[in-house]
C-alpha positions in Angstrom: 116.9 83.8 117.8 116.7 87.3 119.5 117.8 89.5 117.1 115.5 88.3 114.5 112.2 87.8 117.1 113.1 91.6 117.3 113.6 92.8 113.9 109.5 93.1 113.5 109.2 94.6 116.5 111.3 97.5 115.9 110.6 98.2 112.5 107.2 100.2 112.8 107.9 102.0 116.0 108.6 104.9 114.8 105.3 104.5 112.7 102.7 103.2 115.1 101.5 104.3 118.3 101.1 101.5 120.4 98.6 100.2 122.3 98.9 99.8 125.9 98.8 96.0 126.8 96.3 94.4 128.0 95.4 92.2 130.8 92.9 89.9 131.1 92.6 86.7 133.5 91.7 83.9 131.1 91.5 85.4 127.8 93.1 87.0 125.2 93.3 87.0 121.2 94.4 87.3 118.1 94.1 87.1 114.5 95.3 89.1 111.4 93.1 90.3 108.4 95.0 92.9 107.5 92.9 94.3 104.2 89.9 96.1 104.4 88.7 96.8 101.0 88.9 93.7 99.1 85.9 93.1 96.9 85.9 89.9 96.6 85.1 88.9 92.7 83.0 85.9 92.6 82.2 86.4 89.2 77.9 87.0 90.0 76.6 84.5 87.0 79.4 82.5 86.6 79.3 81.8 90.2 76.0 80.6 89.9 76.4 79.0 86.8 79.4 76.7 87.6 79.5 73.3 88.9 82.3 74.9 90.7 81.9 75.6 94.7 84.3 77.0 97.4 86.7 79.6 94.8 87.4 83.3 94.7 88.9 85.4 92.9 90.6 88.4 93.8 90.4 91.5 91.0 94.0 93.2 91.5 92.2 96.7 90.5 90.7 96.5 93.5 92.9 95.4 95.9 94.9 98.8 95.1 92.1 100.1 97.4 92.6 98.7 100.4 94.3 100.4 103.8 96.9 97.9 105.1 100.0 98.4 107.3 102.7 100.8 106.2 100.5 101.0 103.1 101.8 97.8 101.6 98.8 96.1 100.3 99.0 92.1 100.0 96.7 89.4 98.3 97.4 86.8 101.1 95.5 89.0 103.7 92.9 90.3 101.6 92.1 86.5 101.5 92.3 86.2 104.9 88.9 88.6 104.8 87.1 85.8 103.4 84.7 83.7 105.0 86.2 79.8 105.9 90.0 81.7 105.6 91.4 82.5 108.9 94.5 84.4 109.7 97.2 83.4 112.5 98.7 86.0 114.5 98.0 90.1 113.9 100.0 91.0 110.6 100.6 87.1 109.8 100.2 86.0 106.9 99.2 82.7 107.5 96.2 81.3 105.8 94.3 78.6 107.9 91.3 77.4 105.5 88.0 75.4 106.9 90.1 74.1 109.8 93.3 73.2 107.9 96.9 74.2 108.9 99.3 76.3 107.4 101.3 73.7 105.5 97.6 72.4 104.2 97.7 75.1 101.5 98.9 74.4 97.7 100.6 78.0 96.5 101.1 78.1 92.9 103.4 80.8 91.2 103.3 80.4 87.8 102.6 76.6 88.1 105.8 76.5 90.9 105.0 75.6 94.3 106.5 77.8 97.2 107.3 76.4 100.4 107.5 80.0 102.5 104.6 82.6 101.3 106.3 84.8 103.3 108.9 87.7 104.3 109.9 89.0 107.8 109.1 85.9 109.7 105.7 85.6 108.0 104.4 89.6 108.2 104.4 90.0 104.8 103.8 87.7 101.7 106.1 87.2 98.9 104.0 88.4 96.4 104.4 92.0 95.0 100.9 93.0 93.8 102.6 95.1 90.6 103.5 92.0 89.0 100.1 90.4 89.5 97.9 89.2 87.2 95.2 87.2 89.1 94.6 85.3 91.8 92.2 82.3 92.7 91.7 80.3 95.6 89.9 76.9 96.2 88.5 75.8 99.5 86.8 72.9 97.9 85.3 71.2 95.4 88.4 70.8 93.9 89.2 69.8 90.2 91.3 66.8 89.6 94.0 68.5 88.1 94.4 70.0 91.8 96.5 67.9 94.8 99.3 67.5 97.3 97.1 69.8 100.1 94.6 69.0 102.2 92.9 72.2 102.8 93.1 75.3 99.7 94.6 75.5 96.7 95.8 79.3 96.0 96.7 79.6 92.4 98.7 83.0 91.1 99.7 84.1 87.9 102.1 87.0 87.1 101.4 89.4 84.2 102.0 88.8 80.7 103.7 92.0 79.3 102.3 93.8 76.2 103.4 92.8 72.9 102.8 96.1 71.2 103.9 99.1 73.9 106.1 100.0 77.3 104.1 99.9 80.1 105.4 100.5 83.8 103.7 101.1 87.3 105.8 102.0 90.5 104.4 101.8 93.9 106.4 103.9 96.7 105.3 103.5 100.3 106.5 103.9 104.2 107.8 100.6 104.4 108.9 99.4 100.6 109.0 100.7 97.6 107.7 98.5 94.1 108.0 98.4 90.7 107.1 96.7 87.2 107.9 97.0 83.4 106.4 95.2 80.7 107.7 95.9 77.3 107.8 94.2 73.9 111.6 92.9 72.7 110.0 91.8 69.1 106.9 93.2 68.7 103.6 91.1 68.2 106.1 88.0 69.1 108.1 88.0 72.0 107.7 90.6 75.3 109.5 90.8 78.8 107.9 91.4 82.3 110.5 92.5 85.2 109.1 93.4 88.3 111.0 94.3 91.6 110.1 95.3 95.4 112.2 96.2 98.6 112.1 97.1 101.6 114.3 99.8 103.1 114.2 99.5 106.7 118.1 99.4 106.3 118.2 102.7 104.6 116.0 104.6 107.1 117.1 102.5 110.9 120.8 101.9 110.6 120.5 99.8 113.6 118.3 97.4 112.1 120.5 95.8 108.9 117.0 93.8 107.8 115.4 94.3 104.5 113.6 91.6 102.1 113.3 91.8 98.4 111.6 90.2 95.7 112.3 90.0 91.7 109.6 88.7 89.2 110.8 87.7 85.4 108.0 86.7 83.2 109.1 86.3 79.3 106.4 85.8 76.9 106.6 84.5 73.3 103.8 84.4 70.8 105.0 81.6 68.4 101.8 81.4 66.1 97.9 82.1 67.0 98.0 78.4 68.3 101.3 78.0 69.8 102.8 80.2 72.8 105.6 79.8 75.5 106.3 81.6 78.9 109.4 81.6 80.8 108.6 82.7 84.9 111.0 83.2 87.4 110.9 84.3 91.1 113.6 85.1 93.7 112.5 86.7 97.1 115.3 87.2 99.8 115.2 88.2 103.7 118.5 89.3 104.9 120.1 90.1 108.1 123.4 91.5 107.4 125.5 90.7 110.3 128.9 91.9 108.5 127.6 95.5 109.2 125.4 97.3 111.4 124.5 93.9 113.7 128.3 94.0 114.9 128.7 95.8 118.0 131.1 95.9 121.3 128.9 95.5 124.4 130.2 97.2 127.4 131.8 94.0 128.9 133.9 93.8 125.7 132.0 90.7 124.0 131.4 90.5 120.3 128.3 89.8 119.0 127.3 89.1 115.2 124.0 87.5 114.3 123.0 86.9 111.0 120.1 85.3 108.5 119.6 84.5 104.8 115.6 82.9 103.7 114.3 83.0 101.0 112.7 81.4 97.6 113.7 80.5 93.9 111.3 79.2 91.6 111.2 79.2 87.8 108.8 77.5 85.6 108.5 77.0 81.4 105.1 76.1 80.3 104.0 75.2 76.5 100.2 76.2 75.3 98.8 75.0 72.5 95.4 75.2 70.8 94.2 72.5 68.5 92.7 73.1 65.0 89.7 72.1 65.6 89.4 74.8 68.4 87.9 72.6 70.8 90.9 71.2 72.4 93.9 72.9 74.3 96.9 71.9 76.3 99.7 72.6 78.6 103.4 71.5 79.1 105.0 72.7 82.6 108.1 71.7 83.9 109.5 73.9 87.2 112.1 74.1 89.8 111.6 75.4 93.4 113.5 75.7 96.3 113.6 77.3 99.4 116.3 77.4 102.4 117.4 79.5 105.5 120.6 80.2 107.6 120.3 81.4 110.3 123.4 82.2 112.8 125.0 83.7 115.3 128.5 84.6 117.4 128.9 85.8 121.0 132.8 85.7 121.4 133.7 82.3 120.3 130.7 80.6 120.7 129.1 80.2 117.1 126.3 78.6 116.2 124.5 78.7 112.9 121.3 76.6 112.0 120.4 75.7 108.5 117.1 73.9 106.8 116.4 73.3 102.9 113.6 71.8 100.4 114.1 71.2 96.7 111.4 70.5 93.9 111.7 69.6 90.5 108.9 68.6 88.4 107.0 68.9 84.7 103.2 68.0 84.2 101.0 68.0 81.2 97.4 69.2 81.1 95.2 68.3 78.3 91.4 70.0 78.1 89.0 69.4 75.1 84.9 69.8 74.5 85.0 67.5 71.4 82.1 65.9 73.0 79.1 67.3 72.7 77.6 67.9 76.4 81.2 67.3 77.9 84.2 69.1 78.9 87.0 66.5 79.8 90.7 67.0 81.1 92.8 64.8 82.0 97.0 65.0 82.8 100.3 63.6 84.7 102.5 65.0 87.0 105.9 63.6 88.5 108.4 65.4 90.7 111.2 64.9 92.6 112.2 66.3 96.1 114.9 66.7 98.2 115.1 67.9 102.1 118.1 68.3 103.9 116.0 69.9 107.6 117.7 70.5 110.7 121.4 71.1 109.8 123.3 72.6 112.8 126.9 73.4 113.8 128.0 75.2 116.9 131.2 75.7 119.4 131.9 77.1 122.1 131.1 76.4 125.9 127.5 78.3 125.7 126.1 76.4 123.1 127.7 73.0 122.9 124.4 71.8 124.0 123.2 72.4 120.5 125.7 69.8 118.9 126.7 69.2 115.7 124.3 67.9 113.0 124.5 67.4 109.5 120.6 66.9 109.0 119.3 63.9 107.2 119.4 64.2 103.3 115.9 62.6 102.3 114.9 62.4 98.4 111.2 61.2 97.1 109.2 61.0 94.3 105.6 61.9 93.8 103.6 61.1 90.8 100.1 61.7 89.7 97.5 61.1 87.1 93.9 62.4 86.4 90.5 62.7 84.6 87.7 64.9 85.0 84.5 65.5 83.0 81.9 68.2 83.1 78.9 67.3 82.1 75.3 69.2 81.9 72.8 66.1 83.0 70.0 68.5 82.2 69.0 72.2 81.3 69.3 73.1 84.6 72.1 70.5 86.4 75.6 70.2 85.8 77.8 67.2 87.1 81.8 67.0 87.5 83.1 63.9 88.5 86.8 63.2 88.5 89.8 60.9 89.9 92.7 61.3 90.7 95.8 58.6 91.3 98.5 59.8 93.3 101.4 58.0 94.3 104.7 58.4 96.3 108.0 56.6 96.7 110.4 56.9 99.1 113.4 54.6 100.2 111.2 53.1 103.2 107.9 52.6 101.4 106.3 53.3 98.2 102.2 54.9 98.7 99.3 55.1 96.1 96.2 56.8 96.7 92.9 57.2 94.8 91.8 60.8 95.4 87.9 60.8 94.0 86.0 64.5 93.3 82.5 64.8 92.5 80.3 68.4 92.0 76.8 69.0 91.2 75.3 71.9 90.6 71.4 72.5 90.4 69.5 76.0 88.7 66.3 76.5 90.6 66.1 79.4 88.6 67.9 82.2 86.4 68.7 83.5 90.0 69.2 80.7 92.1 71.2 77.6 92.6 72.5 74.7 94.9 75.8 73.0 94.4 77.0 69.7 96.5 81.0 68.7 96.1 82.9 65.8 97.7 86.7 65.6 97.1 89.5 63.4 98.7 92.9 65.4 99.1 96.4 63.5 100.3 99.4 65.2 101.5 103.0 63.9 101.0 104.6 66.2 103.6 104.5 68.2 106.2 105.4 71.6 108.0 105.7 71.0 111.6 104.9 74.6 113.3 105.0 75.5 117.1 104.1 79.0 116.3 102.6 81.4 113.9 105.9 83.0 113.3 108.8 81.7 111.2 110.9 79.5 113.1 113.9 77.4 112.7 111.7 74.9 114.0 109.4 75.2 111.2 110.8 72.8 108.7 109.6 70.3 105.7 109.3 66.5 106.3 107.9 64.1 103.9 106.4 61.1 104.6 108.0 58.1 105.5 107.8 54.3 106.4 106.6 55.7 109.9 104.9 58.5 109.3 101.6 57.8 106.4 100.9 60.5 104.1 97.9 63.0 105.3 94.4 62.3 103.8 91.0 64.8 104.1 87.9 64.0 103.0 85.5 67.1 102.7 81.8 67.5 101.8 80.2 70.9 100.9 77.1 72.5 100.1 75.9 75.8 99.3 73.1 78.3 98.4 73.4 80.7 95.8 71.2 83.6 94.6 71.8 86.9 92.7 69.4 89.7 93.1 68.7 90.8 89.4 70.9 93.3 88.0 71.3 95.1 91.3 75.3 93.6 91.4 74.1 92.1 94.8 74.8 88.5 95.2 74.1 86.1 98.5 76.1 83.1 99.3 76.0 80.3 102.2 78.1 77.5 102.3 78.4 74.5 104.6 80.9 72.0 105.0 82.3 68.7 107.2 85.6 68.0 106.6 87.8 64.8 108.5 91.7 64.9 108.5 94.0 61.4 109.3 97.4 61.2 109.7 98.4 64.9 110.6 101.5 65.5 112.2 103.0 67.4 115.4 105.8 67.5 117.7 105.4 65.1 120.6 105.6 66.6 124.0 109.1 67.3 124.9 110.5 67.2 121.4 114.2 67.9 121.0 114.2 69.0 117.5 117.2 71.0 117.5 119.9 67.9 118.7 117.2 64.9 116.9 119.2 62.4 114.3 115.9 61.4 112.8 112.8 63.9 112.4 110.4 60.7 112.7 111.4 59.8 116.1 110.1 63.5 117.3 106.9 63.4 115.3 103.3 62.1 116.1 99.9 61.9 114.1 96.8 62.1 114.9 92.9 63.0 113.5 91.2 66.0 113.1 87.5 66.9 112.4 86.6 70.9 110.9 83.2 71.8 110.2 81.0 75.3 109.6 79.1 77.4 107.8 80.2 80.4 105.8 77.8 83.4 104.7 78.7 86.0 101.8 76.8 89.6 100.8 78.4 91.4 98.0 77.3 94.3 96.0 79.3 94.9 92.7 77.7 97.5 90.9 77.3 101.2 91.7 79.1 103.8 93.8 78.4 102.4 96.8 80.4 98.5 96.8 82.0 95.8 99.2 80.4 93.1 100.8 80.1 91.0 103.9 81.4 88.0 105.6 80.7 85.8 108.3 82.4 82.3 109.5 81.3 79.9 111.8 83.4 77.5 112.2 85.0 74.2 114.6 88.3 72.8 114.3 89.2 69.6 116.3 92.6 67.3 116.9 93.2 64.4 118.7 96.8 62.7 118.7 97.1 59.7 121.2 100.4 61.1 122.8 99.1 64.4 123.2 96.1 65.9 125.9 96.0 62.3 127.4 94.3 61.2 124.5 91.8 63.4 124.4 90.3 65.8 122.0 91.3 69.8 121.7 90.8 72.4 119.9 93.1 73.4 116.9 95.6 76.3 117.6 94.1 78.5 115.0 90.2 77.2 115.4 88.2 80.7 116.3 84.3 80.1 116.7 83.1 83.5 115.0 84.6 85.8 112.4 83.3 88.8 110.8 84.4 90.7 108.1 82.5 94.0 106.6 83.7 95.8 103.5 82.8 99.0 102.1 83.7 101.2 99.5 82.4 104.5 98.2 83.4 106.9 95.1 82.7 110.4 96.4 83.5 112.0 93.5 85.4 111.5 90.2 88.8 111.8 91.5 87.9 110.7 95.5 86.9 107.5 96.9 87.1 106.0 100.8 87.2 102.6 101.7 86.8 100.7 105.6 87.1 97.3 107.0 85.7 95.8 110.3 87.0 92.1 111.4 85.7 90.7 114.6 87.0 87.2 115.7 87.2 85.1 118.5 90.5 84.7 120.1 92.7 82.0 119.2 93.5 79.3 121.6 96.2 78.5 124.3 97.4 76.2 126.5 97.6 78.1 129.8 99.6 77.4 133.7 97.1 76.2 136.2 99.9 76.0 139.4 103.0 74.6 139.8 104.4 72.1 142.2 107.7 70.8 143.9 110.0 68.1 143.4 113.0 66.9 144.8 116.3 67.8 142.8 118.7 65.0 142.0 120.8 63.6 145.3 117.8 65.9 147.5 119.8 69.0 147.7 116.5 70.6 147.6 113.8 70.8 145.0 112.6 72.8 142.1 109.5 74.1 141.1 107.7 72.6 137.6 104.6 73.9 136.3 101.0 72.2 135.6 99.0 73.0 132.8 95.7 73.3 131.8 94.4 70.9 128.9 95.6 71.9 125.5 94.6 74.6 123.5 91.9 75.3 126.7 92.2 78.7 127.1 90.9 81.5 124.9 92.7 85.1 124.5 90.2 87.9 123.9 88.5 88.7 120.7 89.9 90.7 117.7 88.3 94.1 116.5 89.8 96.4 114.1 88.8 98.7 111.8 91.2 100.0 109.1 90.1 102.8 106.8 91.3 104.3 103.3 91.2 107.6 101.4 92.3 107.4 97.7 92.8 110.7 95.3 93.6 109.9 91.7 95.2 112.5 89.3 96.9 112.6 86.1 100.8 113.9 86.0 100.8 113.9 82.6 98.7 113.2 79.3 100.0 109.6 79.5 101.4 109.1 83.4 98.3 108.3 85.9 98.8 108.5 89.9 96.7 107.8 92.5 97.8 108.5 96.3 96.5 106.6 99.6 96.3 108.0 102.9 95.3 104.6 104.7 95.2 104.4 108.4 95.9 100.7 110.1 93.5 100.3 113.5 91.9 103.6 113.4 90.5 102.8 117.2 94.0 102.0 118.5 92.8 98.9 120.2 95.4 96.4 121.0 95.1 93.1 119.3 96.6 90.1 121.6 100.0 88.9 119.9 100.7 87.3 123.1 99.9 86.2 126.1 102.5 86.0 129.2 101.7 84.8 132.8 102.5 87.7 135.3 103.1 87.6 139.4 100.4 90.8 140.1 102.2 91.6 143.9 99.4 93.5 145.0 96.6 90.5 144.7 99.6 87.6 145.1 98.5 85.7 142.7 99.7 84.8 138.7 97.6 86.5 135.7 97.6 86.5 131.8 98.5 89.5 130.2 98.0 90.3 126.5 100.4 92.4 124.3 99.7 93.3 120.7 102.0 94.8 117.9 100.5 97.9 116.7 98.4 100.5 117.7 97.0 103.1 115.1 99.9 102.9 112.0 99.4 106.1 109.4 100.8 105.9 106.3 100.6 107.3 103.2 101.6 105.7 99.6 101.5 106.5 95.9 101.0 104.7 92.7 102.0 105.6 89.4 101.2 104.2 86.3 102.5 104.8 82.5 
């Protein structure tokens, strides 16, 4: 694993001026909300209009906007600016909603789930921003339509290309260059969308033979006013080419290679049609995803190479109609099939013979669902949705239905107010055990099993909300209690690597999140951007694990903060800043460290005692990021707008990690912090046609 835990580090050196490390006794921190200028579009009327709570959407015009690292904006962590979505390490894209983990979230690309959101062992997302259409993200309230997650449901959609004319957009910046072509192949009938990004990291530091790429197909065919059919497909790689510029002689004459392949293929069809009467529509979906890694590595003859997998296969239908006066029903089925083949290991050699040989357990499933959901308006001024959901899953051991109930009401206590209340039961069929925030060979798929029960979350919300006339200015608060059974970890001293069966290292437990989340947002003038602010518990408790007693969630911070702003100085000028404060994540820290005898009392060695789980804090996380945007036209049809963006403009260090020192001069053992980056210039271009 060492020459991939370094890839990340090395790749912005030259770039960034890092911060010195810090060092601080008992606390330390970190978080990542890498996007500063995000306006968050909630849509000002029909966000308090809608029976809807808990969604936002992300305008893509926008997001072009905001400063991030190496100038490569991403959706995931302008989401992570929101209130009730939390990031996991600096630069991670790990999305942590209302107290819910990673593997929590249901990511949708073009109706496809993906099991890895991200590139670079989770620095940057998988989505490239030029093939974007929208974006939306559910933190509750969810419709019926919506399961498999416990926590958020993040739905994206790719661009249909034009039917009439060529379009194309190119984005080139310090760490990877984009771009995307839309252009009709039958006019008015049938069009093709080809997007493409990498990174050349190779290209520019031959000693680092890392680079990830994506490519986005989207076809589009308009078969009748009533009647049209897309065709999406995604493939995103990370390599690590050890056939080149990894190989090298070390001055004692060993060989060493190490290697890696991850990465994502999905492809979906899906069938709209609009009735006659114009009152009803429908969908047809069927999709493939899959995502694996290989990971390896050779010091003379001692290989070893490490290899995980997940398959999914599945179609659904969706059916919506307002027939009914006063009502807005859908209703649909889903079935897929899975297949995961984790934990698949082969090594030789003397040096890593402990790891064994194992060829993984090959584990299928099938998951099924059905739904209904009405909207209904009660009254001139309240709205009701209530919907249920059936879900169901069958495996060789045991076969698990579920009734997953959603219910939303929404209140106008005037043209400029209203209150909303939503309850909604969410099951989970699987799982992503995760030891870090980083992408690990550790961090694999499991589904549930005769021994291990499928993952449940009941969540209640409430909210405020209240639009200041036609000033653009809206005001949002949101509350929320959400309990979690039957979520899984590693039990202490898990041997993942050599295990035969993934249940026998596994444990679940409970968990409890709750807080409140405030939103400001000002939509209209020169002056735009908005405000954020979460406060927020998250709580475990797993019989096996803290002695039974309750701790804190690895990725639970107390207080986050998130200010937006954005100005047009002039026609052709506008700036744009972000400032995140959060509390410092959690960590389980080394109180002292006593002696025992060693076997047949040739002496004794030391082992450490810790402090309760997840007891310590590292410090808190503040960063502002800030950018400067010209926009020009090259030609009479060819638009450009350039970027100067600038990533921690105070160059203060935020934690990473935290490592316990020996300080000689006091004698005794401290924690000290280290961060990634320090201040990171870049500077990127757009152009459009």
């Amino acid at each position: 694993m060492k020459p991939i835990q370094t890839i990340f580090f090395l790749i912005l050196i030259a770039a960034s001026r890092q911060a010195n490390a810090t060092t601080d006794s008992v606390a330390a921190h970190a978080n990542s909300k890498q996007l500063a200028e995000v306006t968050v579009k909630s849509n000002n009327r029909q966000t308090l209009e809608s029976v809807q709570m808990g969604k936002l959407d992300v305008p893509m015009r926008m997001l072009m906007k905001a400063p991030a690292i190496g100038g490569e904006v991403d959706v995931v962590k302008a989401l992570q600016l929101t209130p009730g979505v939390k990031g996991g390490t600096e630069g991670s894209i790990g999305m942590y909603v209302r107290g819910g983990a990673n593997d929590e979230n249901l990511i949708l690309l073009d109706g496809a789930p993906l099991y890895n959101a991200g590139h670079l062992l989770g620095f940057f997302s998988v989505f490239n921003n030029t093939a974007l259409k929208d974006v939306q993200l559910y933190k509750s309230g969810f419709a019926a339509q919506y399961g498999g997650r416990l926590s958020s449901v993040m739905d994206v959609r790719t661009k249909e290309a034009s039917l009439s004319g060529v379009k194309a957009q190119a984005g080139i910046g310090t760490i990877s260059s984009s771009v995307c072509v839309e252009a009709p192949i039958v006019k008015d009938k049938l069009s093709l969308m080809v997007a493409g990004r990498r990174t050349y990291i190779d290209k520019v530091m031959k000693n680092i033979p890392y680079h990830f790429h994506d490519i986005n197909l989207k076809l589009y065919y308009k078969a009748d006013s009533r009647n049209r059919f897309y065709i999406s497909s995604y493939t995103g790689r990370d390599v690590l080419n050890s056939q080149s510029n990894n190989q090298r002689e070390t001055e004692a004459g060993q060989t060493i290679e190490s290697g890696m392949r991850m990465g994502n293929n999905t492809m979906s069809a899906r069938w709209n049609h609009l009735a006659k009467n114009n009152k009803s529509s429908g969908d047809v979906t069927a999709y493939y995803s899959g995502f694996s890694y290989d990971i390896n590595g050779r010091l003379n003859s001692n290989l070893i190479s490490m290899q995980s997998s997940i398959k999914d296969a599945g179609i659904r239908a969706d059916v919506r109609t307002s027939a009914v006066t006063g009502h807005k029903l859908t209703a649909g089925a889903a079935l897929s099939g899975r297949y995961f083949h984790p934990n698949r290991i082969s090594s030789s050699g003397p040096l890593v013979e402990r790891f064994g040989n194992n060829a993984g357990q090959r584990i299928y499933n099938y998951e099924a669902a059905v739904y209904v959901n009405d909207e209904v308006s009660l009254s001139a001024k309240m709205q009701l949705a209530a919907g249920m959901r059936v879900s169901s899953m069958l495996s060789a051991a045991k076969t698990y239905i579920n009734p997953e109930p959603r219910a939303a009401l929404r209140y106008m206590l005037n043209d400029n107010s209203s209150v909303k209340l939503s309850y909604a039961r969410m099951v989970q069929y699987m799982y992503m055990v995760s030891g870090s925030s980083l992408m690990l060979p550790t961090d694999m798929w499991y589904p549930a099993s005769g021994k291990l029960r499928p993952a449940n979350a009941d969540q209640v919300s409430a909210g405020y909300y209240h639009q200041i006339g036609n000033t653009g200015i809206s005001l949002s608060a949101e509350v929320y209690y959400k309990w979690m059974r039957n979520l899984c970890e590693y039990k202490e001293g898990a041997v993942v690597m050599q295990s035969k069966n993934y249940e026998d290292e596994l444990v679940q437990g409970s968990g409890r999140a709750y807080g409140l989340e405030l939103f400001a947002g000002k939509t209209a003038g020169r002056f735009t951007g908005w405000a954020g602010y979460t406060l927020a518990y998250a709580h475990r408790r797993f019989d096996s694990l803290n002695n039974g007693n309750a701790y804190y969630a690895r990725y639970d911070r107390r207080h986050q903060l998130s200010v937006v702003a954005m100005y047009d100085i002039a026609k052709n000028w506008s700036i744009s800043a972000t400032t995140v404060y959060a509390t410092g994540a959690p960590f389980t820290g080394q109180t002292s460290q006593y002696l025992i005898p060693k076997p047949g009392f040739t002496g004794f060695e030391a082992m450490p005692a810790y402090t309760g789980r997840n007891e310590l804090r590292m410090s808190a996380q503040f960063r502002a990021d800030a950018d400067l945007q010209y926009k020009f036209n090259i030609s009479k049809r060819i638009k450009a707008d350039a970027h100067l963006s600038v990533y921690n403009v105070f160059n203060r260090t935020q934690p990473h990690t935290v490592q316990r020192v020996y300080d000689e001069q006091t004698g005794t053992y401290k924690y000290q912090q280290r961060g990634l980056f320090g201040t990171i210039t870049a500077l990127s271009l757009n152009v459009h046609l």
